[in-house]
N, C-alpha and C positions, 0 to 999 in steps of 0.2 A: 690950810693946816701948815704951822709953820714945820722947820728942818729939824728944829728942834723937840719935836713934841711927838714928829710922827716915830722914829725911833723907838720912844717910849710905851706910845700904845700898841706898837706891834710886838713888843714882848711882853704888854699886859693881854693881850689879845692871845698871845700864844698858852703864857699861864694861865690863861680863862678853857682852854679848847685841849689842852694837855687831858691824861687820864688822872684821873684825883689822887691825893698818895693820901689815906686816911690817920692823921696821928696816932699814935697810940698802938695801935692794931697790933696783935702777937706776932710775930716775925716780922713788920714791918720794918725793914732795914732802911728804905729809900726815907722811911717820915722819921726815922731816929738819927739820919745825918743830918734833915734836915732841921727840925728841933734842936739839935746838938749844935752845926754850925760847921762840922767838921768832921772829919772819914779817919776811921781809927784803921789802922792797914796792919794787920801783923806780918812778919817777918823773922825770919832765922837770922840766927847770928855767925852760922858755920856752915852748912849746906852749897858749899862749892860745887859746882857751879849755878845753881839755883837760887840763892837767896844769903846774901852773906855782909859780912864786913869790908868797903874797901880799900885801900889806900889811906884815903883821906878820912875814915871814919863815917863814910856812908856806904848806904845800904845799895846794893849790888845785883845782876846776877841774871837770869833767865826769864825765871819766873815772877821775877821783882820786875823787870822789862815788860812780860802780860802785862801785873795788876796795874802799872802805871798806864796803860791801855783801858782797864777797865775805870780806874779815877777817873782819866777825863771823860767815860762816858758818862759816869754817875754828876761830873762835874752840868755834862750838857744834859741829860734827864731834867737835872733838878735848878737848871737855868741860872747854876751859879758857879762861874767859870773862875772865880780865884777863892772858892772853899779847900779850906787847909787841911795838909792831911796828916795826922799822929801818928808814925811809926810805928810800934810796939813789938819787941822784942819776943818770944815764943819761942817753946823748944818743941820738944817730940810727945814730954809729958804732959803739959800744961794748955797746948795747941786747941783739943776739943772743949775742953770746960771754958776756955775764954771765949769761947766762939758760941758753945751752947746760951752761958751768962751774958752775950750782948757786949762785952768787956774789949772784944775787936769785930769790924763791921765783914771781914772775909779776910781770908791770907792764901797766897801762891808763894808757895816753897818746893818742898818734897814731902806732901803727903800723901800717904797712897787712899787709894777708893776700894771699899772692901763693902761686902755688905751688911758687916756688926757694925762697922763706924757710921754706916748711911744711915741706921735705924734711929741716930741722935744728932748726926746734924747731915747737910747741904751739900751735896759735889756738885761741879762744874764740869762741863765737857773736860774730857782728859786732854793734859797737856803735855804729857810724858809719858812714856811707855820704857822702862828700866828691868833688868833681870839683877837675881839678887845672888852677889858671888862674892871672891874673898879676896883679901889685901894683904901679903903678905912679902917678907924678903925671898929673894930672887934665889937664893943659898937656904931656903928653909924644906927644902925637901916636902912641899904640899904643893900637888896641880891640883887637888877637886877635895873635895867633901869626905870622902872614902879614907880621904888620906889626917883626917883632923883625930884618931883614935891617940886618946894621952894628950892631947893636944891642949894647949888654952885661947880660949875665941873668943876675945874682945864685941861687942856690939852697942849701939845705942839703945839706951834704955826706952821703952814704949813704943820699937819700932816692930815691923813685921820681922824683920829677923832675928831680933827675941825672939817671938813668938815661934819660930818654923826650928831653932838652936833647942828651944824648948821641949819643943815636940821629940826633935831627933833623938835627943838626949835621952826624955824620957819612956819613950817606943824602943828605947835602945838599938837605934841604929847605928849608935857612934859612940863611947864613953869620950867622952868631951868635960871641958870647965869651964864653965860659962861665966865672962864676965862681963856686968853691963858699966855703963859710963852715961854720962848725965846729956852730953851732947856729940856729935860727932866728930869735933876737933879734941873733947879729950878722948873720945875711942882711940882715936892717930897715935897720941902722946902714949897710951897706953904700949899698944904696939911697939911704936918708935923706942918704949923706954926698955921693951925686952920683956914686958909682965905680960903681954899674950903672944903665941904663937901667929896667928891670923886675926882678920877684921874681916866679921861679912857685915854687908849691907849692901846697897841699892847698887849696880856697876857705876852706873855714872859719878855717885857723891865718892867710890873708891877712884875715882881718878881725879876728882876735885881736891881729894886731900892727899896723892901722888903730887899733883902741880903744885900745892903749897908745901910742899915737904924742903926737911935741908937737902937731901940725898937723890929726890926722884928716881935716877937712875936704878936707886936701892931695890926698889919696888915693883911688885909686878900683880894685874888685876888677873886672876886663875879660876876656874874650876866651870863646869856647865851650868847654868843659871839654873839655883832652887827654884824656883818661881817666877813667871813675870807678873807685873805690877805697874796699875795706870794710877798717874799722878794726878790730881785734879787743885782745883783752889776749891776752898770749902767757908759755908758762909750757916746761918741758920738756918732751920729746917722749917719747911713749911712758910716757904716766900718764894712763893711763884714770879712776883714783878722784881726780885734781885736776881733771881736764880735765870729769869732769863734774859737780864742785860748784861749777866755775867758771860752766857753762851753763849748770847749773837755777839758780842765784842769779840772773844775770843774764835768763833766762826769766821765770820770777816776776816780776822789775823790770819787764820789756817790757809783757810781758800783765796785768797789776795797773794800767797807768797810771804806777807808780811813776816808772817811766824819764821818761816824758815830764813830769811834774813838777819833773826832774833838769830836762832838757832846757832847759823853761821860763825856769828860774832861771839859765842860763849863756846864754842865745842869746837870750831875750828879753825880758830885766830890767839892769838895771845891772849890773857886774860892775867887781870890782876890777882893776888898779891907781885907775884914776879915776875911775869909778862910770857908765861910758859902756855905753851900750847898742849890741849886734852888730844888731838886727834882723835875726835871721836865720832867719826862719820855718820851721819841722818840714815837711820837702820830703814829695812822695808816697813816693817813696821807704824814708825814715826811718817813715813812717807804714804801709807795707807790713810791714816788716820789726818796728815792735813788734806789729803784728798776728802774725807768722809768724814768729819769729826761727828765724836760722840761722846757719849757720856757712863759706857758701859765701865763696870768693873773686870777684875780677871776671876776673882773669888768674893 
């Protein structure tokens, strides 16, 4: 057998003995890349420090760090190591129905794992563990939630803290104004421009849009976390062979250190837009979880 031949059969050999990806099949994610030719990857376009815009007009960030973890595995699954992959942009609204519709093959951002979202599509072992508190000036007279009465609260639209501003507001714990915004960088601008008092949202994306701010200094992340809330990447429902090369890739990352090296580099090192640093120290929490990863929700 010539040098040149045996190469060849031993990845025919391998494609022969692999577990079958059956085309067509409902959820089959791994036979629609392959059929397609190419991995549609969604992604935020503001989700500092998890998934964003950089410098140069690419995509960025934490969680964008995983799914390129998870590409090359789907790349070595499906035995084709320069299949290409389609970005696609996503926000907070549009995020489940393109993922239900097939329209992107999975995305790692900041979406939380809740158990109304699970009933329609796929989480992934949690990749973040975030409380949800408020961004506001440093001279605004709000530490905590108690203090939002009259107040106007900026948020992203389709996120959980819609939903919890929602609640308060109308349980009347708080007379509050509640305004939503399309993505999280214009929540900021909101803010920033004087038309809300406070921003809640996830802690960590409140210090992502601190670091990209003109003023930093201005700003300050306050109040005791409404809620905590685990991040996961989220793919179609009912695809057991995606859902668990999403887990063991992201496994291996946890328990290897890998992850927390990610971590390192986005939350406590310089980061782009302005090479500002989040200090944002790897909670017990986050430190729990690359010990034990899993896939549980908070609610």
């Amino acid at each position: 057998m010539t040098s040149i031949l045996r190469p060849a059969l031993l990845a025919l050999l391998a494609l022969l003995l692999s577990p079958p990806l059956h085309a067509g099949a409902d959820g089959d994610t791994l036979s629609a890349i392959r059929e397609r030719g190419v991995i549609r990857l969604g992604h935020r376009l503001s989700s500092v420090p998890f998934s964003y815009i950089g410098d140069q007009g690419e995509v960025v960030g934490y969680s964008h760090d995983l799914a390129m973890h998870v590409v090359a595995a789907i790349r070595a699954r499906l035995q084709l190591p320069d299949l290409p992959v389609e970005l696609v942009p996503i926000t907070s609204g549009n995020r489940i129905r393109l993922t239900r519709k097939g329209e992107i093959d999975f995305e790692c951002g900041s979406t939380t794992h809740n158990t109304t979202r699970a009933r329609e599509v796929s989480f992934s072992t949690t990749i973040f563990i975030i409380g949800t508190r408020l961004l506001t000036r440093r001279d605004a007279g709000i530490a905590g939630f108690a203090d939002l009465g009259g107040r106007r609260v900026v948020t992203t639209a389709g996120t959980t803290s819609e939903r919890l501003l929602r609640q308060m507001k109308e349980e009347g714990q708080v007379d509050l104004t509640l305004i939503t915004a399309r993505d999280h960088g214009e929540s900021f601008l909101t803010l920033e421009a004087g038309q809300a008092d406070a921003f809640m949202l996830d802690d960590a994306l409140l210090y992502g849009e601190t670091a990209k701010s003109r003023q930093p200094e201005d700003w300050i992340v306050t109040g005791v976390p409404r809620s905590f809330e685990a991040y996961g990447c989220m793919m179609r429902k009912d695809d057991p062979a995606m859902k668990t090369l999403v887990d063991s890739t992201l496994t291996a990352l946890m328990t290897s250190g890998e992850a927390e090296r990610i971590y390192t580099r986005w939350f406590m090192q310089p980061i782009p837009p302005k090479g500002l640093n989040l200090n944002f120290p790897l909670s017990a929490s986050m430190r729990a979880l690359f010990k034990a990863p899993n896939d549980k929700p908070f609610q």
